[in-house]
Backbone bond lengths (Angstrom), bond angles and torsions (degrees), N, CA, C in turn:
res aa  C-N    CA-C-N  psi(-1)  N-CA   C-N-CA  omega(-1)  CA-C   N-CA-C  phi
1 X - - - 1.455 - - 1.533 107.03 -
2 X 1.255 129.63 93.73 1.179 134.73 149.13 1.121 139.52 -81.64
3 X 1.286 138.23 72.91 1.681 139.77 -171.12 1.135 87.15 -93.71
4 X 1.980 96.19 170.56 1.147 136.58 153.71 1.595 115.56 -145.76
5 X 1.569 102.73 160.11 1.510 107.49 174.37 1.618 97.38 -84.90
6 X 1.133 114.92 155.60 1.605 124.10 168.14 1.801 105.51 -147.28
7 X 1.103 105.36 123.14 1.557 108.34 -179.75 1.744 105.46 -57.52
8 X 1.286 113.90 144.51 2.039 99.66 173.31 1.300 97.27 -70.58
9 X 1.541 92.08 142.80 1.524 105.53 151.29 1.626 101.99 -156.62
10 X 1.458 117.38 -173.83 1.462 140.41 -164.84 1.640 91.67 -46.23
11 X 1.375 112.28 -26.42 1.963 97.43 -164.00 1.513 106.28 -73.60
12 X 1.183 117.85 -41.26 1.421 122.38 178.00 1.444 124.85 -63.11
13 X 1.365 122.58 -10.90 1.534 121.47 173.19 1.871 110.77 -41.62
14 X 1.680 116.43 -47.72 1.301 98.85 176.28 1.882 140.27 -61.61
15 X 1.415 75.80 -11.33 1.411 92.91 177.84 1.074 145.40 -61.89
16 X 1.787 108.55 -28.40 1.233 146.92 -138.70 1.686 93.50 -103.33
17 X 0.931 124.18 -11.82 1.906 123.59 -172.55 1.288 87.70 -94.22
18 X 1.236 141.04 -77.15 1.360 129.71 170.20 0.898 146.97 -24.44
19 X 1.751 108.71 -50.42 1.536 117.51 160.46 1.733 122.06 -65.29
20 X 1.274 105.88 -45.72 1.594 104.29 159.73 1.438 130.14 -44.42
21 X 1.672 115.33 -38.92 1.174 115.69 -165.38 1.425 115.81 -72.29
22 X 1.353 98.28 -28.12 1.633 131.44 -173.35 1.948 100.34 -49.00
23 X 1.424 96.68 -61.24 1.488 107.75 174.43 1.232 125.48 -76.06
24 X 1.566 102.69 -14.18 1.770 97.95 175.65 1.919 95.13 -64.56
25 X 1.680 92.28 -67.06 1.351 84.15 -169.88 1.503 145.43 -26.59
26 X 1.366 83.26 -34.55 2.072 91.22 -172.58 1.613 83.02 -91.77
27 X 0.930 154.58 -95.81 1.388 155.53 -163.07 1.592 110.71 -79.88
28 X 1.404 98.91 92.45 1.511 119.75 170.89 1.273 128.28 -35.41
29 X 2.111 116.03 -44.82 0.698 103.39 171.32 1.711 124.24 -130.78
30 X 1.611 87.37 67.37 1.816 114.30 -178.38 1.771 89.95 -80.24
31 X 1.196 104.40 137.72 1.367 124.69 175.81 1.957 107.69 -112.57
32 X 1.162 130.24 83.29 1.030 120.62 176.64 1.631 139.99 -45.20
33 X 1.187 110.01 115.93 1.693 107.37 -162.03 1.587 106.56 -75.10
34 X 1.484 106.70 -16.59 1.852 95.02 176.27 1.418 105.91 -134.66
35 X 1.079 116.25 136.38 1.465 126.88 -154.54 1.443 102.74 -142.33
36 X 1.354 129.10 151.91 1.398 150.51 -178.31 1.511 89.43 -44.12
37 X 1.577 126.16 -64.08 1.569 141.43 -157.24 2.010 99.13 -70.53
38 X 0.992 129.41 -22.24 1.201 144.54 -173.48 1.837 117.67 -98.76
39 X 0.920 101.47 -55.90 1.460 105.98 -169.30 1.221 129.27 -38.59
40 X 1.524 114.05 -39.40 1.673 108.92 169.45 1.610 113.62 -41.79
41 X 1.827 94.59 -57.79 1.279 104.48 174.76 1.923 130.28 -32.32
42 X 1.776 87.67 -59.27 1.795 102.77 -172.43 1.834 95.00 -64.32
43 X 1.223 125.53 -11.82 1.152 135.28 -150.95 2.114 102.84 -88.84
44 X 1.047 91.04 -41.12 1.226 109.44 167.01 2.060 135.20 -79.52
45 X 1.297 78.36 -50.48 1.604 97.44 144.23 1.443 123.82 -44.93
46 X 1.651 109.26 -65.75 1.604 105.75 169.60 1.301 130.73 -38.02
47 X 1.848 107.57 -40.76 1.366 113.79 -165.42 1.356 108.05 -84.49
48 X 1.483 128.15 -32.47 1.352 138.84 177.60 1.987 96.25 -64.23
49 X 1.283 135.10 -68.87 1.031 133.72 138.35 1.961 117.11 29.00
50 X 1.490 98.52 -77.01 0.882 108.78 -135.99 1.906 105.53 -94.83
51 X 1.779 88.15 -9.64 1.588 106.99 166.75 1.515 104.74 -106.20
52 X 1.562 124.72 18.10 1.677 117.60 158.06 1.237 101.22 105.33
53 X 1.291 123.69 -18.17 1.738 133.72 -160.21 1.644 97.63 -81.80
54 X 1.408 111.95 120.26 1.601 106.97 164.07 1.518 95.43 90.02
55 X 1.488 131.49 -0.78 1.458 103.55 169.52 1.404 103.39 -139.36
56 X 1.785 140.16 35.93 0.938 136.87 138.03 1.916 80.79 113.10
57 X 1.149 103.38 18.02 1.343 85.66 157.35 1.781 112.48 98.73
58 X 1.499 105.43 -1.34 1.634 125.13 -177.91 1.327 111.42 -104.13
59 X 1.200 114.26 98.51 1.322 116.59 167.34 2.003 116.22 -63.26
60 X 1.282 90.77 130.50 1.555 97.88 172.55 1.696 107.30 -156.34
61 X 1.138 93.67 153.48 1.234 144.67 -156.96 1.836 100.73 -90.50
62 X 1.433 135.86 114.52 1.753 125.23 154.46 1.351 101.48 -121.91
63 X 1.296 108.00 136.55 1.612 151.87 119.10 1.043 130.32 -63.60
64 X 1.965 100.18 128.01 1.792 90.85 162.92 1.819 82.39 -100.99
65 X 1.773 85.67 172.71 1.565 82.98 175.38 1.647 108.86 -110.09
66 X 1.081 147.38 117.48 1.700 148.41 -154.82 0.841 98.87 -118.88
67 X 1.785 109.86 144.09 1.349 127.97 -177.14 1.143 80.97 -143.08
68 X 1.377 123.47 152.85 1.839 149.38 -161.95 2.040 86.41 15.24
69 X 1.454 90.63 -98.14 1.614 100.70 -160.98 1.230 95.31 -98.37
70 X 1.523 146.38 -40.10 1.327 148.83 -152.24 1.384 120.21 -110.68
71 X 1.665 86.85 133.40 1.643 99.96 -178.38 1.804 107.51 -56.65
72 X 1.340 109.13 133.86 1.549 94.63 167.08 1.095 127.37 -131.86
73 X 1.746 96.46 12.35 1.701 108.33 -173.53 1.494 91.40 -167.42
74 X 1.364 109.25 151.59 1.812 115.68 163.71 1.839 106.71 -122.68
75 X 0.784 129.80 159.42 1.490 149.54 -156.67 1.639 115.80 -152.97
76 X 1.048 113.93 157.80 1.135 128.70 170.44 1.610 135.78 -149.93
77 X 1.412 156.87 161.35 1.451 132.27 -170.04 1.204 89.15 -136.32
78 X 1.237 135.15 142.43 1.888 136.22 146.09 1.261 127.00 -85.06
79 X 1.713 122.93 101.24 1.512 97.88 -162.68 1.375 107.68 -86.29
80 X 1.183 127.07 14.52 1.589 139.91 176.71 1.542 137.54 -161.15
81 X 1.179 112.31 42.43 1.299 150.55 -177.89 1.599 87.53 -27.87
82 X 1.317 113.64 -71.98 1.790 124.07 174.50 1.607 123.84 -9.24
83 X 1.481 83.39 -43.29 1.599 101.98 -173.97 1.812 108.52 -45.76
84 X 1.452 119.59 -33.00 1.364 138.07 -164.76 1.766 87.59 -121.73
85 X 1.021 107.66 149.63 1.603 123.89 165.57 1.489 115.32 -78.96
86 X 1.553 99.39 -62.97 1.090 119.33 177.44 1.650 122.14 -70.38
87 X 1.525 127.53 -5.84 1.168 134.93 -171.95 1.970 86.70 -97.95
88 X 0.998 92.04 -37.07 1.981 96.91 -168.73 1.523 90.98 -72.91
89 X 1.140 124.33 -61.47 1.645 114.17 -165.99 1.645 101.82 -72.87
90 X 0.868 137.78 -15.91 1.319 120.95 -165.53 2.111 112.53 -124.46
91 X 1.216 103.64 -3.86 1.554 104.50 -166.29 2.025 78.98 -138.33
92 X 1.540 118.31 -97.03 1.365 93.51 -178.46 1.831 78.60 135.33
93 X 1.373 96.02 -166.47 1.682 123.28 163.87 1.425 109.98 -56.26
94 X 1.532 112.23 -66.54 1.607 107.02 -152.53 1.272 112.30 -140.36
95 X 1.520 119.77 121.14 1.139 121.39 148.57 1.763 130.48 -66.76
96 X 1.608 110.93 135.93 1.344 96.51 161.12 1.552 106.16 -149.70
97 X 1.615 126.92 165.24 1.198 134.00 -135.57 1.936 99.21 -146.92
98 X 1.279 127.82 108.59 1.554 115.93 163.46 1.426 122.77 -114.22
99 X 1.452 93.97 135.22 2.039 82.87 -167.72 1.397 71.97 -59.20
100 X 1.887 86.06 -179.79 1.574 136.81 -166.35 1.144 101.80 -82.00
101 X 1.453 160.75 -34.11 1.176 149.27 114.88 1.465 150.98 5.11
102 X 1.412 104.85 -36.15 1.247 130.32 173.15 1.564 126.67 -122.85
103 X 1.234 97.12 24.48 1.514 118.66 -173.86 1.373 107.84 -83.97
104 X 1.871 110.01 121.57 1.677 85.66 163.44 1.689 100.99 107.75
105 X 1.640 108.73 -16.25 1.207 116.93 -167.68 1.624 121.20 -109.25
106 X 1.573 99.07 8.57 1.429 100.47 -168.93 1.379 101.14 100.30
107 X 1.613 149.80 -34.11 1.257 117.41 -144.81 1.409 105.63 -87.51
108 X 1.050 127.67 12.04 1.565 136.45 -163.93 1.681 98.81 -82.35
109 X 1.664 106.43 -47.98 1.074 105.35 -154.06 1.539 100.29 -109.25
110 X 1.223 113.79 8.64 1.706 110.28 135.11 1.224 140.18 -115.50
111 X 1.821 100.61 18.69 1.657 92.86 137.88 1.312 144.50 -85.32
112 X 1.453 100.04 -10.99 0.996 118.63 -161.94 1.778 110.20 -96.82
113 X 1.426 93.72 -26.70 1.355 107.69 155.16 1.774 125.96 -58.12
114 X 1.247 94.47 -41.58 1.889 123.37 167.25 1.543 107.98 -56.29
115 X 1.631 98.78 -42.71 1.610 79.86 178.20 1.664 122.12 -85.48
116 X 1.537 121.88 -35.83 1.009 141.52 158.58 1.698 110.57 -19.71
117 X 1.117 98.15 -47.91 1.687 117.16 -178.22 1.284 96.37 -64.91
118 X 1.239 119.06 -45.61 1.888 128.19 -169.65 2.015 99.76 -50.63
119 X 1.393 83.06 -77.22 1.415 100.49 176.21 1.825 126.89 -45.66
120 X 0.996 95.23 -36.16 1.869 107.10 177.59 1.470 96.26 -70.08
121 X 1.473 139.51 -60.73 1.219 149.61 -177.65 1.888 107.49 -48.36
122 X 1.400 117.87 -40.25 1.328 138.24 -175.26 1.518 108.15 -89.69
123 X 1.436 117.89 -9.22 1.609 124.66 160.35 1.560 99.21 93.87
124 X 1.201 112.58 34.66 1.784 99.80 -175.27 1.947 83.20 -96.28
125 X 1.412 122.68 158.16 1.334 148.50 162.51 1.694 107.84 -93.31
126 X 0.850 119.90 -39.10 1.816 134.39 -154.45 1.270 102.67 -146.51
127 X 1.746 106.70 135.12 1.762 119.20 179.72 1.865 82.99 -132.35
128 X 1.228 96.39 154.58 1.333 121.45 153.06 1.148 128.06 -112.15
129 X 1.233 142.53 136.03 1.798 138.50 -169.71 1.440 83.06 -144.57
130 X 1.547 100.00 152.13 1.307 116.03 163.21 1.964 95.70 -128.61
131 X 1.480 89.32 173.97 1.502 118.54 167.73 1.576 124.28 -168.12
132 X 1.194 117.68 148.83 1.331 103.07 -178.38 1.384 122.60 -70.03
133 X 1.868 119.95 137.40 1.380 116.06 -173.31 1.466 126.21 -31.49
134 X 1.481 111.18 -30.55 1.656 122.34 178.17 1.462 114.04 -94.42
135 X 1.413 138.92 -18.25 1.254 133.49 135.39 1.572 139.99 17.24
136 X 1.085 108.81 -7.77 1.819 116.25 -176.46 1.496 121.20 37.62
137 X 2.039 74.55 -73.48 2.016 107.81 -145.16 1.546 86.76 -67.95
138 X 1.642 95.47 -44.48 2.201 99.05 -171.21 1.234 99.89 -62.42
139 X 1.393 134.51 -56.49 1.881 121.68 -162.88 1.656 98.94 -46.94
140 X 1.568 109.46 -39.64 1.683 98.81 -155.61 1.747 113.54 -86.02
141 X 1.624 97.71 -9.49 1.668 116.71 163.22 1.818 100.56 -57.08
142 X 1.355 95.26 -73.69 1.522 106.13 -165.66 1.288 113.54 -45.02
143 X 1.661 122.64 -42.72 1.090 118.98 176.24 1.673 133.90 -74.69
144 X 1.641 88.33 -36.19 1.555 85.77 133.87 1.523 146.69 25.93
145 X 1.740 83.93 -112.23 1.069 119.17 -175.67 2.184 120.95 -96.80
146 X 1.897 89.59 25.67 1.421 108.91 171.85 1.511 108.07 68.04
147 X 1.293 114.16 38.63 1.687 127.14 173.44 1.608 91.82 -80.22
148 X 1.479 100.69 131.02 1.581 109.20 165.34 1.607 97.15 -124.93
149 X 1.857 89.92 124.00 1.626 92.74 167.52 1.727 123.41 -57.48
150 X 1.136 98.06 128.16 1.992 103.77 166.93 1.221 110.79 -93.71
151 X 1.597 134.84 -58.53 1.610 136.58 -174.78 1.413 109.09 -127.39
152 X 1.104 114.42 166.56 1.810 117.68 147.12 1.672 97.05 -117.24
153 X 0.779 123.47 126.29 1.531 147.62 176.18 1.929 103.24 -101.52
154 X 1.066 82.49 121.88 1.645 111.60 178.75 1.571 109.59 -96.85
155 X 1.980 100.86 118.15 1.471 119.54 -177.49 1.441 116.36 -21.95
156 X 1.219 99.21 136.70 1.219 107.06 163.97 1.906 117.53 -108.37
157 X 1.288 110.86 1.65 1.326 114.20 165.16 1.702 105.94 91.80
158 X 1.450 108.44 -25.84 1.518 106.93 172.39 1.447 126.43 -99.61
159 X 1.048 108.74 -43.98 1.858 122.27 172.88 1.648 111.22 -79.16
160 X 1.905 100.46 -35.91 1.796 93.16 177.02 1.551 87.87 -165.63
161 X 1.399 108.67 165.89 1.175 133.48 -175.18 1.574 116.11 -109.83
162 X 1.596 116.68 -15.32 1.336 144.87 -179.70 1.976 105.92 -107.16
163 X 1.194 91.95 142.32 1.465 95.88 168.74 1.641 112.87 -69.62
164 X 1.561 98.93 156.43 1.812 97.37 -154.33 1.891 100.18 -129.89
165 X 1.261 102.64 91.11 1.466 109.99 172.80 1.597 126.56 -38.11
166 X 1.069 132.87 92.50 1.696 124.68 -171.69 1.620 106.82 -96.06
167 X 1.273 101.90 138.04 1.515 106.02 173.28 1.634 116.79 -134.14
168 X 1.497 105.44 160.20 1.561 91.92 175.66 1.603 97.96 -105.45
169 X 1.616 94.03 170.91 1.470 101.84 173.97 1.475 108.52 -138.84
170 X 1.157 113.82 106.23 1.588 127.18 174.02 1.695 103.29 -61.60
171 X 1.650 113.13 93.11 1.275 124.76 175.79 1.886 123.66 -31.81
172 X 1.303 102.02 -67.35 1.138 91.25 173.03 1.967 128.40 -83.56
173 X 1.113 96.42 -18.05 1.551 100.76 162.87 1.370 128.76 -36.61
174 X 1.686 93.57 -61.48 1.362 112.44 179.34 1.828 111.24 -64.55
175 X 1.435 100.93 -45.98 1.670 96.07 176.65 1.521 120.99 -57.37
176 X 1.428 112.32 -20.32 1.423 125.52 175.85 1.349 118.09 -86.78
177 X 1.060 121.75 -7.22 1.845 134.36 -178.55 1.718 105.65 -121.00
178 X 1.227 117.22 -19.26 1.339 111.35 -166.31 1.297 116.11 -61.50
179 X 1.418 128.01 -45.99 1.335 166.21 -155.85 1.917 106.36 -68.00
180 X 1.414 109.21 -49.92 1.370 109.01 146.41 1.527 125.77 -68.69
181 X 1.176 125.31 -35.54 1.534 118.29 -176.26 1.443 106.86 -88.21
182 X 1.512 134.75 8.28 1.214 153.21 -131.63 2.123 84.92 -131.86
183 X 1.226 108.68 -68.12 1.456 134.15 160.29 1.769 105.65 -35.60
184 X 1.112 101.65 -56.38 1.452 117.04 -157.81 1.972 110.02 -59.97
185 X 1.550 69.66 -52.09 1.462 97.89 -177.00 1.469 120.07 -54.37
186 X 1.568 115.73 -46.24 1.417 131.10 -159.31 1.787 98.30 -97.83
187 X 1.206 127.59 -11.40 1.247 135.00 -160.32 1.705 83.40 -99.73
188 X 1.611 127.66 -62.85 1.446 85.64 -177.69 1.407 120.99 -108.22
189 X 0.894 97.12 60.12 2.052 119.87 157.66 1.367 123.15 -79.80
């Protein structure tokens, strides 16, 4: 398993028929939000995005995550989640995303490791991630990557409809433990 994070840009448009199709298949009726016909567009969006403009004032950060040629995950980082109350208690630091293919296989919890890396490099000490209380694949990501639950926070009807597990993540801890559970992980695959 070799990934990397790669910020989007113009190179990845071919990519995107594949990775879509991936999700049509398992979910029939997944409507893809970035598309070959779109992307300049979402492309621009990202960058406005990523200086706070257009998302309430939260700068973030997207990744796809690539292995050889193919996207197999997308990601995201918050470098100020705070900025929103409700973006901090209920969303956190980092989003991350694995097609349906690679589920189940570890790659969850080395993107997320990938992003951790983002953030440690950017001087953060502490990430927050959420997932929903019923979540599985995410609790066993988070834990992972040395997420200790703090609350379960009960819907608020706008961000989620499900109760929303929050955990912290001691930045360098986790980069210092990952590496065995990293081993652990890929050994019984």
């Amino acid at each position: 398993m070799n990934i990397y994070l790669k910020e989007d840009d113009m190179t990845d448009i071919d990519k995107l028929d594949e990775y879509n199709a991936e999700y049509t298949s398992v979910y029939p009726d997944f409507i893809p939000s970035i598309t070959k016909e779109n992307y300049k567009k979402e492309l621009d969006h990202v960058k406005k995005v990523r200086e706070g403009i257009d998302n309430d004032g939260i700068k973030e950060i997207y990744y796809w995550a690539i292995e050889g040629n193919k996207i197999v995950g997308h990601a995201s980082i918050r470098l100020n989640p705070e900025t929103n109350l409700s973006t901090l208690k209920y969303v956190g630091h980092i989003m991350y995303g694995v097609v349906p293919s690679k589920r189940g296989k570890g790659y969850g919890s080395l993107i997320c490791h990938l992003l951790l890396e983002k953030l440690d490099i950017l001087g953060y000490s502490n990430a927050i991630i959420t997932c929903s209380e019923d979540n599985i694949g995410s609790i066993k990501v988070i834990k992972n990557n040395s997420g200790k639950l703090i609350e379960t926070a009960e819907p608020d009807g706008k961000n989620t409809t499900k109760k929303t597990n929050r955990y912290i993540v001691d930045i360098k801890e986790s980069l210092k433990h990952f590496e065995n559970i990293h081993n652990s992980i890929t050994k019984n695959k």
